[in-house]
DOMI-331567 format. One record per atom (N, C-alpha, C, O): x, y, z. Coordinates in pm, whole numbers. Example, Ala and Ser with C-alpha at 12.3 -4.5 7.8 and 13.67 -1.06 7.14 Angstrom:
REM residues 2
1319, -569, 780
1230, -450, 780
1320, -330, 780
1424, -332, 846
1285, -225, 708
1367, -106, 714
1290, 3, 787
1341, 114, 804
//
This chain:
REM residues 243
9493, 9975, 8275
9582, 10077, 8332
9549, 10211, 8268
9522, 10248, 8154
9559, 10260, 8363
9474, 10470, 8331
9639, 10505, 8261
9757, 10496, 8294
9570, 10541, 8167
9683, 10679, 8070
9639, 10779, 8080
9718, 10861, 8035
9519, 10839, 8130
9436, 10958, 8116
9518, 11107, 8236
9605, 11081, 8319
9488, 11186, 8224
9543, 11297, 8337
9476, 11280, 8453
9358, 11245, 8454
9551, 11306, 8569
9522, 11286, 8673
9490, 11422, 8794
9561, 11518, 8763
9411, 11449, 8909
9420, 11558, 8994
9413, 11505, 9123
9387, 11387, 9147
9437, 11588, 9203
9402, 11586, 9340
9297, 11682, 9400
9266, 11790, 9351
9253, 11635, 9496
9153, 11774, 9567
9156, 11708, 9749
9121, 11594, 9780
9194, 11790, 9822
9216, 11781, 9939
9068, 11818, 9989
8978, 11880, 9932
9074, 11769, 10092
8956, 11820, 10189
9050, 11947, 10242
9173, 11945, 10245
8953, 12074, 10289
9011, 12193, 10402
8937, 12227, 10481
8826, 12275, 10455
8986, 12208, 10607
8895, 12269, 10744
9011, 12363, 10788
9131, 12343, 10768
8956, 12463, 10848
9054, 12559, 10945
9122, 12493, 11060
9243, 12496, 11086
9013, 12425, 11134
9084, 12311, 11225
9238, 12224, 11189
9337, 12197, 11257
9202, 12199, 11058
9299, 12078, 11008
9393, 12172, 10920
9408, 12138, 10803
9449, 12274, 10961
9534, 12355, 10822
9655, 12306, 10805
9712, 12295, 10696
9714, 12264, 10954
9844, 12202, 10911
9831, 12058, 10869
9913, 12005, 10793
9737, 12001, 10913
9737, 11875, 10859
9692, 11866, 10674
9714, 11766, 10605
9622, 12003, 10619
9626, 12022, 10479
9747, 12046, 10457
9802, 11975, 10373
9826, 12151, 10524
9947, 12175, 10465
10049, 12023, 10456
10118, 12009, 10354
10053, 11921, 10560
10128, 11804, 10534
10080, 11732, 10467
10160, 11639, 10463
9988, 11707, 10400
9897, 11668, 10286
9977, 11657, 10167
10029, 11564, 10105
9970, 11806, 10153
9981, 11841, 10036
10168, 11848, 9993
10224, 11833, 9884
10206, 11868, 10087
10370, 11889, 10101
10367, 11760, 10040
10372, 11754, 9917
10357, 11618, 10133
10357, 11487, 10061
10335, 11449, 9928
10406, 11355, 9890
10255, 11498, 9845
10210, 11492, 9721
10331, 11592, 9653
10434, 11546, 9605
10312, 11672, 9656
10430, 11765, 9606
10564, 11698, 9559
10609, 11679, 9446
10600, 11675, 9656
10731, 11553, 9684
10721, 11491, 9543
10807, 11518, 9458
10673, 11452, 9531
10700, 11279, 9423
10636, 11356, 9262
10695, 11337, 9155
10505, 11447, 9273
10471, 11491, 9169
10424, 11658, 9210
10327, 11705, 9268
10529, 11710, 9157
10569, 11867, 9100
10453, 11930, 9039
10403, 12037, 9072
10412, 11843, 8932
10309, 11873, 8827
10145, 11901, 8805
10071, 11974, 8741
10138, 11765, 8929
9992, 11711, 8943
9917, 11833, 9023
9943, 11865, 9139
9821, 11895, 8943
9731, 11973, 9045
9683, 11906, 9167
9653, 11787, 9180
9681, 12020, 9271
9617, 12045, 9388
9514, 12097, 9400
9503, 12210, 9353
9412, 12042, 9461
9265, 12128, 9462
9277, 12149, 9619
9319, 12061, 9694
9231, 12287, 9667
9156, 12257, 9788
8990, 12269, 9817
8937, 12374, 9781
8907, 12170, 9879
8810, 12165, 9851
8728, 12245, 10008
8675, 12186, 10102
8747, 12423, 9982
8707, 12504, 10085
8543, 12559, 10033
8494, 12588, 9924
8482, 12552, 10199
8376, 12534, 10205
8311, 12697, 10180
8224, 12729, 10099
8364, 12762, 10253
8358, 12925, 10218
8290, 12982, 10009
8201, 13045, 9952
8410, 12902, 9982
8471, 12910, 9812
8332, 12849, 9738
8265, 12902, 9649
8311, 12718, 9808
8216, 12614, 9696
8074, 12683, 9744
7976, 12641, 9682
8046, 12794, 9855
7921, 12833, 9878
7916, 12954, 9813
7814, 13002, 9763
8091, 13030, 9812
8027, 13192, 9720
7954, 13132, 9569
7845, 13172, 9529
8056, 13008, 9479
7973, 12965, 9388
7861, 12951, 9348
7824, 12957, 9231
7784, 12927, 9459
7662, 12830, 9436
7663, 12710, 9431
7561, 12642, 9445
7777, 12666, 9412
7775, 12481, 9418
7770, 12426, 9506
7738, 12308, 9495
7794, 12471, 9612
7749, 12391, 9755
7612, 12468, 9860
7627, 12538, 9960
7495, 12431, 9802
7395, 12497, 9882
7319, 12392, 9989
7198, 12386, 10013
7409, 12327, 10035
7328, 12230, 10135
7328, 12315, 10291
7424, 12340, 10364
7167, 12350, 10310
7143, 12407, 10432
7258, 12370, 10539
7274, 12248, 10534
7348, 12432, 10637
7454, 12480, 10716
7404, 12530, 10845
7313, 12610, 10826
7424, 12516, 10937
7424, 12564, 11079
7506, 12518, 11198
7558, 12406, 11202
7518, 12611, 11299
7612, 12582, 11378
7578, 12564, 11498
7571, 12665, 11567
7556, 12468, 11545
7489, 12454, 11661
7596, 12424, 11753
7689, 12352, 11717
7589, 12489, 11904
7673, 12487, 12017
7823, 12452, 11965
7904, 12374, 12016
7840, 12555, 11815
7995, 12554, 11816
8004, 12442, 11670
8086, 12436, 11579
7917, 12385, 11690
7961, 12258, 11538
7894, 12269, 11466
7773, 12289, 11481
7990, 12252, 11303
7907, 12247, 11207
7761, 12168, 11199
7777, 12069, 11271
7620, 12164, 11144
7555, 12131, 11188
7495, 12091, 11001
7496, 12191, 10928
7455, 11976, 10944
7420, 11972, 10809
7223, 11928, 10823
7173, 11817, 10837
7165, 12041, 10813
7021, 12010, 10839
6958, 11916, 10727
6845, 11879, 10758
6988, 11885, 10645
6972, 11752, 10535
6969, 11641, 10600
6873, 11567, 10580
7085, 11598, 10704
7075, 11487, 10720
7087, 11450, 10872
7107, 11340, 10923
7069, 11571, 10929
7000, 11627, 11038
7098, 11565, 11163
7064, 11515, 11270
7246, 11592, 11104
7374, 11501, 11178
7462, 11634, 11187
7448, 11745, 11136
7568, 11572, 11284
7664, 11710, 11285
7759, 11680, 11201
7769, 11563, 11167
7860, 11784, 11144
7957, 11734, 11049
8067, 11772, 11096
8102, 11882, 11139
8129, 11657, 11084
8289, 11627, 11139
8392, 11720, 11088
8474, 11763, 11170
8399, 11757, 10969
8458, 11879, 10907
8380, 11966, 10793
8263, 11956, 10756
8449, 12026, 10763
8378, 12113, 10703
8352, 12046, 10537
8241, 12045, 10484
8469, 11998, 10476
8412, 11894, 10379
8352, 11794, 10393
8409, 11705, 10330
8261, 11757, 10445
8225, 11598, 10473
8145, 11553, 10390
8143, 11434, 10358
8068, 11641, 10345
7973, 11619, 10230
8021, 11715, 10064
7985, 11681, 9951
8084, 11800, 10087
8155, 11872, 9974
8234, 11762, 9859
8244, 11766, 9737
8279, 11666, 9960
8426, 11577, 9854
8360, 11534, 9739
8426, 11488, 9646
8195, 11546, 9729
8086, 11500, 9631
8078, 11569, 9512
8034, 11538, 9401
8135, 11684, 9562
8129, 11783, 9396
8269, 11791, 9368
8324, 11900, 9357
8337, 11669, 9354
8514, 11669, 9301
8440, 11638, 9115
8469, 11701, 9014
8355, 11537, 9128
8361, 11515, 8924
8282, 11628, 8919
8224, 11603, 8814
8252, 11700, 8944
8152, 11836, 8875
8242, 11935, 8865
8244, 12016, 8772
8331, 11934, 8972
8433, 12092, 8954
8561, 12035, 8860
8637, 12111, 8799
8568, 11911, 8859
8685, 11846, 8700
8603, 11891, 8575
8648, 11964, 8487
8501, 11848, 8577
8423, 11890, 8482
8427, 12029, 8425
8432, 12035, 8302
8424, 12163, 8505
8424, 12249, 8521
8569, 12305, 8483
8581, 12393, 8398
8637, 12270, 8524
8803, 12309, 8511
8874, 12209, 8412
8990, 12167, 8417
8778, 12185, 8327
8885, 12084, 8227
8752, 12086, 8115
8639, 12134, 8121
8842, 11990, 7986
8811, 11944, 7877
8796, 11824, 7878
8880, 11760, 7942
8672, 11739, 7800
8696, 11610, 7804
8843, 11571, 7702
8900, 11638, 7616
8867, 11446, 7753
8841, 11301, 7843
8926, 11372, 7981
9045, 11405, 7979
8827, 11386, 8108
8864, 11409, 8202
8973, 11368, 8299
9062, 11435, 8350
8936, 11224, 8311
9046, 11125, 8359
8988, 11081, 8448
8876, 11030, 8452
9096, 11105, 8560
9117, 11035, 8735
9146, 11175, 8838
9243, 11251, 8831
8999, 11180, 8959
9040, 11273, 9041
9027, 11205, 9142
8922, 11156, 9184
9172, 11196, 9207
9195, 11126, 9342
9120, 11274, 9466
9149, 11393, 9468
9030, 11205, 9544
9023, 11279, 9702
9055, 11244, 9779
9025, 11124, 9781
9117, 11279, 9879
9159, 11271, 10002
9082, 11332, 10140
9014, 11434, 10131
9097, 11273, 10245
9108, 11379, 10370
9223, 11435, 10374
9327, 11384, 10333
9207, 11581, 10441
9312, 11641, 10463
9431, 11583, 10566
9552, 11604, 10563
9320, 11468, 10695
9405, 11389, 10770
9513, 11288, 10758
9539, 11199, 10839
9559, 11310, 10667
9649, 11159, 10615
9791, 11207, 10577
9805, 11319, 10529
9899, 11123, 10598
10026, 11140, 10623
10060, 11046, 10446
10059, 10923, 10442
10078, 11106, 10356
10119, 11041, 10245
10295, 10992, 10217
10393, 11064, 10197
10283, 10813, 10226
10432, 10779, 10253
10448, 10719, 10107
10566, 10687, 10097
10387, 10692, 10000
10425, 10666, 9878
10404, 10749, 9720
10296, 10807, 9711
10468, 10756, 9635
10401, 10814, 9542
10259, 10785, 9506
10206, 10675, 9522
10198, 10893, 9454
10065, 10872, 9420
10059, 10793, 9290
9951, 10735, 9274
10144, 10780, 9200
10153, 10755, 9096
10176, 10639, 9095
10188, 10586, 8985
10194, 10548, 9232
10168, 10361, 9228
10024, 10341, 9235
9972, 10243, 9182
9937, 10458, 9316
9812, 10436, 9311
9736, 10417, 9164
9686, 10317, 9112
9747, 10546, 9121
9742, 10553, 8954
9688, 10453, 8872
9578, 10427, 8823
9888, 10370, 8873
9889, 10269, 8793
9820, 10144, 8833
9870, 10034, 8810
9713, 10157, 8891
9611, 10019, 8940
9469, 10048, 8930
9377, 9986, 8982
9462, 10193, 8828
9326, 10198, 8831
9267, 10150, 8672
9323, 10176, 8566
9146, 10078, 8688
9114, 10069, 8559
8995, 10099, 8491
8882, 10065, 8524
9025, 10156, 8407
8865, 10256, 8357
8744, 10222, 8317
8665, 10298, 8260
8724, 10090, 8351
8614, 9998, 8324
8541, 10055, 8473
8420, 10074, 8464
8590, 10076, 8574
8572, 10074, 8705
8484, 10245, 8720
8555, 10328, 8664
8388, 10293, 8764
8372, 10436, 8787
8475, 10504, 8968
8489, 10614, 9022
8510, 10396, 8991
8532, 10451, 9111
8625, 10298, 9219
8589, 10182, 9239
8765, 10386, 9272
8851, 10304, 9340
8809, 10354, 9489
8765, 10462, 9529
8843, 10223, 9562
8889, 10311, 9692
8913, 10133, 9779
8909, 10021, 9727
8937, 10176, 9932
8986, 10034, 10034
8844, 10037, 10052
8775, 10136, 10077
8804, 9904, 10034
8670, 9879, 10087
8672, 9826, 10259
8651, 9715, 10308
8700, 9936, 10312
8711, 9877, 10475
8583, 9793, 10493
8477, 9837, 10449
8588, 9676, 10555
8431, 9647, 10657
8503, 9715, 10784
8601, 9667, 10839
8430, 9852, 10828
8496, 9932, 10916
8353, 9949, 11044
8255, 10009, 11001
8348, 9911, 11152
8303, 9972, 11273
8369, 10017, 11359
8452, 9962, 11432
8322, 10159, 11353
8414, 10181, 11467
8366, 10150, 11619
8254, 10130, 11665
8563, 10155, 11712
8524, 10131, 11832
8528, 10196, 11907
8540, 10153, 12022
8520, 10360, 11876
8424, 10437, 11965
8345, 10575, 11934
8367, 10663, 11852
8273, 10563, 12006
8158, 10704, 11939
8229, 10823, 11921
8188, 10895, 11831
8332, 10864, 11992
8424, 10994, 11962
8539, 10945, 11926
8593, 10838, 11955
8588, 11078, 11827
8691, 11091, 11758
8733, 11251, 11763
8677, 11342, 11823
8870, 11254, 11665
8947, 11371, 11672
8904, 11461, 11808
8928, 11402, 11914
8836, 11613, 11821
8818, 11675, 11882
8719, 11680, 11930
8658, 11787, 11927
8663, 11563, 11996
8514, 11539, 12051
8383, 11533, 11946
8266, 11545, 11982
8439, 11507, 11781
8347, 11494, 11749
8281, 11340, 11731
8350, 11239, 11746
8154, 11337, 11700
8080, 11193, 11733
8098, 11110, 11586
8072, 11140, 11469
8153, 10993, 11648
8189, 10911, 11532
8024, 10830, 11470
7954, 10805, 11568
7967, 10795, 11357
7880, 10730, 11325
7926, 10685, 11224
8006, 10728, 11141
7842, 10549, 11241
7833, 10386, 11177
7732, 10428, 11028
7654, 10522, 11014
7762, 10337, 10945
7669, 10385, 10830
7739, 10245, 10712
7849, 10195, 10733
7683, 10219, 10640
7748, 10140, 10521
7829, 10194, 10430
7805, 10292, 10360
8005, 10075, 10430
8042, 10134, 10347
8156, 10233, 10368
8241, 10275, 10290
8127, 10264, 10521
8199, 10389, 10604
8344, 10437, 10597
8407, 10372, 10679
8383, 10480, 10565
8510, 10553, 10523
8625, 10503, 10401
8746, 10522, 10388
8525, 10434, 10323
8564, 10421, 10187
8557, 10540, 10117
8616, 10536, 10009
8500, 10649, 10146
8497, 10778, 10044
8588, 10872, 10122
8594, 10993, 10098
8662, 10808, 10221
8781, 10946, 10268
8937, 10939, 10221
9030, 11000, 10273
8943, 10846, 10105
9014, 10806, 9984
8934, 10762, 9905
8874, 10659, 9938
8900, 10835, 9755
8853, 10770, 9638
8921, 10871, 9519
8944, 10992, 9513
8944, 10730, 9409
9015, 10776, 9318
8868, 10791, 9218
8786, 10723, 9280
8823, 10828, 9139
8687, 10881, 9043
8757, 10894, 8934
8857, 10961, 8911
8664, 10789, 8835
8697, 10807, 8712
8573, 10908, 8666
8453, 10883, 8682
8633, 11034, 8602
8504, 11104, 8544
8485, 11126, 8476
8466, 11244, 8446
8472, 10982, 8357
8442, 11011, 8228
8352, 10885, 8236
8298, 10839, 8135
8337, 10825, 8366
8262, 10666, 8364
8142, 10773, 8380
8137, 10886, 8430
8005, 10651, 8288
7879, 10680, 8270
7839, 10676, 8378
7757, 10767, 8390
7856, 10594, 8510
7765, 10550, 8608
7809, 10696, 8718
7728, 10750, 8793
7897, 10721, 8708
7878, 10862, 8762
7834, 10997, 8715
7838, 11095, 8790
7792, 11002, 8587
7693, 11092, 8548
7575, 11091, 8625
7473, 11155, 8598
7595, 11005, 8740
7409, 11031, 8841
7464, 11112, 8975
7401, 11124, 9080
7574, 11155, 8951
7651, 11218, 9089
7636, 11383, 9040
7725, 11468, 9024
7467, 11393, 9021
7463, 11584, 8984
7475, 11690, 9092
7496, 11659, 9209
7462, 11805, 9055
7497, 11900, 9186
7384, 11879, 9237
7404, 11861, 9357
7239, 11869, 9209
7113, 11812, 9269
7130, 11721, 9392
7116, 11757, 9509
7163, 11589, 9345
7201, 11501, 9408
7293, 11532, 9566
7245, 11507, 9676
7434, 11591, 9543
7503, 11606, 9650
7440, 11712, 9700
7454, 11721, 9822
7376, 11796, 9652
7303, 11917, 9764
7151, 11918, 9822
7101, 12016, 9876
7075, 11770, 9798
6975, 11734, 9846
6956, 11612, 9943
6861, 11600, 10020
7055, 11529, 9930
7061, 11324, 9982
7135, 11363, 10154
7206, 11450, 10206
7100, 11299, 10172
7155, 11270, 10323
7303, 11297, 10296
7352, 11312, 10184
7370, 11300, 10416
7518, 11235, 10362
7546, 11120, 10372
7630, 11060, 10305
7462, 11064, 10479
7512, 10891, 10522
7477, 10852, 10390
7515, 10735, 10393
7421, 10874, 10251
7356, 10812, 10143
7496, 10862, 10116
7583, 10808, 10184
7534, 10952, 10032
7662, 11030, 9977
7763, 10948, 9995
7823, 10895, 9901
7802, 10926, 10166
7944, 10853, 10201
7892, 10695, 10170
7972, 10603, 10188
7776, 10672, 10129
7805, 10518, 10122
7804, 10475, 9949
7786, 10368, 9891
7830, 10606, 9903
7834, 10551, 9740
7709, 10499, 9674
7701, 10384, 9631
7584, 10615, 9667
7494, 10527, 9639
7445, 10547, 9547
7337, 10499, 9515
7525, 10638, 9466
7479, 10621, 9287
7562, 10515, 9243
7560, 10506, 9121
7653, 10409, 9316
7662, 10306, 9258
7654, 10156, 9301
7626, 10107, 9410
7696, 10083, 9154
7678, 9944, 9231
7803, 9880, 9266
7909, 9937, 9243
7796, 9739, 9330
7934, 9674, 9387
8028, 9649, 9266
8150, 9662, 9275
7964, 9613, 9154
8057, 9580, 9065
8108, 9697, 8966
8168, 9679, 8859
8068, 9836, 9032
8165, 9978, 8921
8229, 10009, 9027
8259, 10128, 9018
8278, 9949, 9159
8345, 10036, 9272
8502, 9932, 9268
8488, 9819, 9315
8594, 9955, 9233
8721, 9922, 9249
8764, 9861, 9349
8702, 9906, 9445
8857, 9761, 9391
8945, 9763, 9556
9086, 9803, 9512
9140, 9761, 9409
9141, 9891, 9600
9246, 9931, 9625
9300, 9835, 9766
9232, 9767, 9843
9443, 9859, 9763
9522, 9756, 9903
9469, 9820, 9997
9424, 9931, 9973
9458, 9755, 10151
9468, 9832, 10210
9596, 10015, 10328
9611, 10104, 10411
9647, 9904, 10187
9778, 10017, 10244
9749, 10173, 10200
9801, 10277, 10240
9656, 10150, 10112
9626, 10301, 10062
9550, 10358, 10110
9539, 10474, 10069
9482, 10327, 10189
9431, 10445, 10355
9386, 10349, 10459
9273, 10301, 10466
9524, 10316, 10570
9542, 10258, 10673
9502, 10380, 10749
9544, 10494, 10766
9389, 10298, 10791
9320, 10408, 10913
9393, 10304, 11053
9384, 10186, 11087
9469, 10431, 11106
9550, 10399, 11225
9462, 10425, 11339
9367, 10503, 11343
9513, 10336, 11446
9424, 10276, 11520
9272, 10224, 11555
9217, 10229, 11665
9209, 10159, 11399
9122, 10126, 11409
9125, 10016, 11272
9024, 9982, 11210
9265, 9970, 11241
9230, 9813, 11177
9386, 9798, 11212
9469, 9877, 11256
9395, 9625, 11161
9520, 9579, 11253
9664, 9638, 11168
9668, 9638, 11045
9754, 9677, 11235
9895, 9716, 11201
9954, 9639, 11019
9966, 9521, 10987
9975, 9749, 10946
10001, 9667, 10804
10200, 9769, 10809
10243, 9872, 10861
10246, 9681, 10739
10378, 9714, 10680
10410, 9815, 10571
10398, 9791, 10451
10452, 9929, 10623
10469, 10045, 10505
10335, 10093, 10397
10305, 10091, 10278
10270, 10145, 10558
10130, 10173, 10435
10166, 10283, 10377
10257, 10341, 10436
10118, 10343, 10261
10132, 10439, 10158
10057, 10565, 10213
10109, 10676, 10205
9930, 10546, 10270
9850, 10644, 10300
9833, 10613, 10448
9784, 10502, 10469
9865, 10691, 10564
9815, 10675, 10695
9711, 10778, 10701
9718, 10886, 10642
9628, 10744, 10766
9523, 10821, 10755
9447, 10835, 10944
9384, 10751, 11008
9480, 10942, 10974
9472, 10968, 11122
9333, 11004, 11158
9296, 11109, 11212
9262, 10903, 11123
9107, 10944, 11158
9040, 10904, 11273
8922, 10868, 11271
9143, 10910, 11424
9092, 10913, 11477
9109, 11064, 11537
9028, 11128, 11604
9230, 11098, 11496
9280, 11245, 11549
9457, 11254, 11509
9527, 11154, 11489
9499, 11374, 11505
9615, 11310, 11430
9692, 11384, 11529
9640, 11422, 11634
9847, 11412, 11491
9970, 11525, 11578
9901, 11642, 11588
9970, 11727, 11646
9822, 11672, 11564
9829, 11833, 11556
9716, 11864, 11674
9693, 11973, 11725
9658, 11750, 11700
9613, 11763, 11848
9664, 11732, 11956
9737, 11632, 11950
9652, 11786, 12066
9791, 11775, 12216
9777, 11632, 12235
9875, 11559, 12252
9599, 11569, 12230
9566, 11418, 12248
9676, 11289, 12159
9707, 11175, 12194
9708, 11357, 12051
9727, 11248, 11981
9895, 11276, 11963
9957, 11180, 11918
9969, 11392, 11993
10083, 11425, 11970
10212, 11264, 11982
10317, 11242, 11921
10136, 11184, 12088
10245, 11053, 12081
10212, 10881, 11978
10242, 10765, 12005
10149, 10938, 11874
10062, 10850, 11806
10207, 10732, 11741
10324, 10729, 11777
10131, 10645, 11633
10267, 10638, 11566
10260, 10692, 11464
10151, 10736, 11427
10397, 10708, 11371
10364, 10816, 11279
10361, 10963, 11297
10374, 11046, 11207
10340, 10988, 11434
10381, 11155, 11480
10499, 11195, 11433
10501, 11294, 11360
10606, 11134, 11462
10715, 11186, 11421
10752, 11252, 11260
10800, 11358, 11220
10688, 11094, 11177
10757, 11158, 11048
10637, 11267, 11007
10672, 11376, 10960
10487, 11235, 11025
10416, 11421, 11036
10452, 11504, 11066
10463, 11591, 10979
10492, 11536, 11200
10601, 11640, 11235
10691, 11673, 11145
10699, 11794, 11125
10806, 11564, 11047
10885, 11635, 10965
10874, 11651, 10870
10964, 11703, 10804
10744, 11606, 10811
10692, 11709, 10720
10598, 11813, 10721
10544, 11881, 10634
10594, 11806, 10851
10554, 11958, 10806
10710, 12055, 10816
10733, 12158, 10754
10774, 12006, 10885
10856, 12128, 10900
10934, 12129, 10751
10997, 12227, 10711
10917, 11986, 10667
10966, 12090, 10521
10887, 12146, 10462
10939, 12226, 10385
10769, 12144, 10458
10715, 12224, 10403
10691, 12353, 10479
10612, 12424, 10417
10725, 12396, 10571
10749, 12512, 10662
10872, 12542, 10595
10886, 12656, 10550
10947, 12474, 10584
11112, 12535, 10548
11102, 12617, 10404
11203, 12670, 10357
//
């Protein structure tokens, strides 16, 4: 069980602002304390830390590395979360939970927490996930890859050795399909978390009071998805955090 300090870092797209803003409202809720990162793409390029060639082809982000379009604007960014802990802290670093910005948070983060263990470099739901269909959210194209949406929740321990191979080199040269499938590590430093901790809605079967809903196919804030389940209580949070 982790005693160490803990962070957050959201994914941010302009597309998805209210769905960052209900994000983050959720987290807020339960812990006051716990930093918020947002992980904006603008920000990590004035740095220098995110120099992976960018283009926009007919309107979409476009990542010439791995010669795919990118679904948001973090898709490959969530890779420099242990380098910018690193950066903004002192060792012993701890635990930096990432998120998508798409996800409706219904439990404290701090049950997640208490199930991580530091032997482990890295938690997350090990979906066996295919999806069942090529589009998602706003017409963008869904792709298959190993491993697949285990890194749109991961908790990172970043003081484990085996992620010292996760350099800014690394995330600003590798494919991303390499990136999202975790491939500076092996099966036995990657954690399982329940799957209640990112129930990807409508694309695995119905679970009881998941903690993390995670709207990856498209969430409320598109006209498509406005009657989903789970619309409702998104809807009221955002409006407290509007209030």
């Amino acid at each position: 069980m982790s005693r160490k300090p803990w962070q957050v870092f959201l994914g941010f797209d302009p597309r998805e602002a209210a769905a960052f803003s209900v994000a983050r409202e959720g987290i807020r809720r339960n812990h006051r304390h716990v930093p918020i990162n947002g992980l904006v793409l603008s920000d990590l390029q004035h740095r220098k830390l995110y120099t992976r060639p960018t283009e926009r082809r007919h309107g979409r982000l476009w990542d010439v590395i791995s010669n795919a379009q990118m679904s948001t604007e973090f898709a490959n960014s969530r890779f420099l979360v242990p380098e910018l802990v690193k950066r903004m802290n002192e060792p012993p670093y701890g635990w930096a939970l990432f998120m998508d910005c798409d996800v409706l948070i219904r439990h404290p983060l701090s049950e997640l927490i208490e199930q991580l263990d530091d032997d482990k470099a890295l938690f997350c739901v090990k979906h066996d996930y295919k999806p069942l269909n090529d589009i998602k959210m706003d017409g963008q194209r869904q792709d298959a890859y190993p491993r697949k949406n285990w890194s749109s929740v991961m908790a990172i321990n970043c003081d484990h050795e085996a992620n010292q191979a996760l350099t800014l080199e690394m995330v600003n040269t590798l494919p991303g399909r390499d990136l999202h499938r975790l491939c500076w590590l092996n099966d036995d430093e990657i954690g399982e978390l329940e799957p209640k901790w990112n129930y990807l809605l409508g694309e695995m079967p119905a679970i009881a009071d998941p903690a993390i809903v995670h709207f990856t196919l498209g969430g409320p804030w598109f006209d498509a998805f406005k009657n989903i389940p789970y619309a409702d209580e998104w809807r009221a949070e955002l409006e407290r955090w509007a209030a």
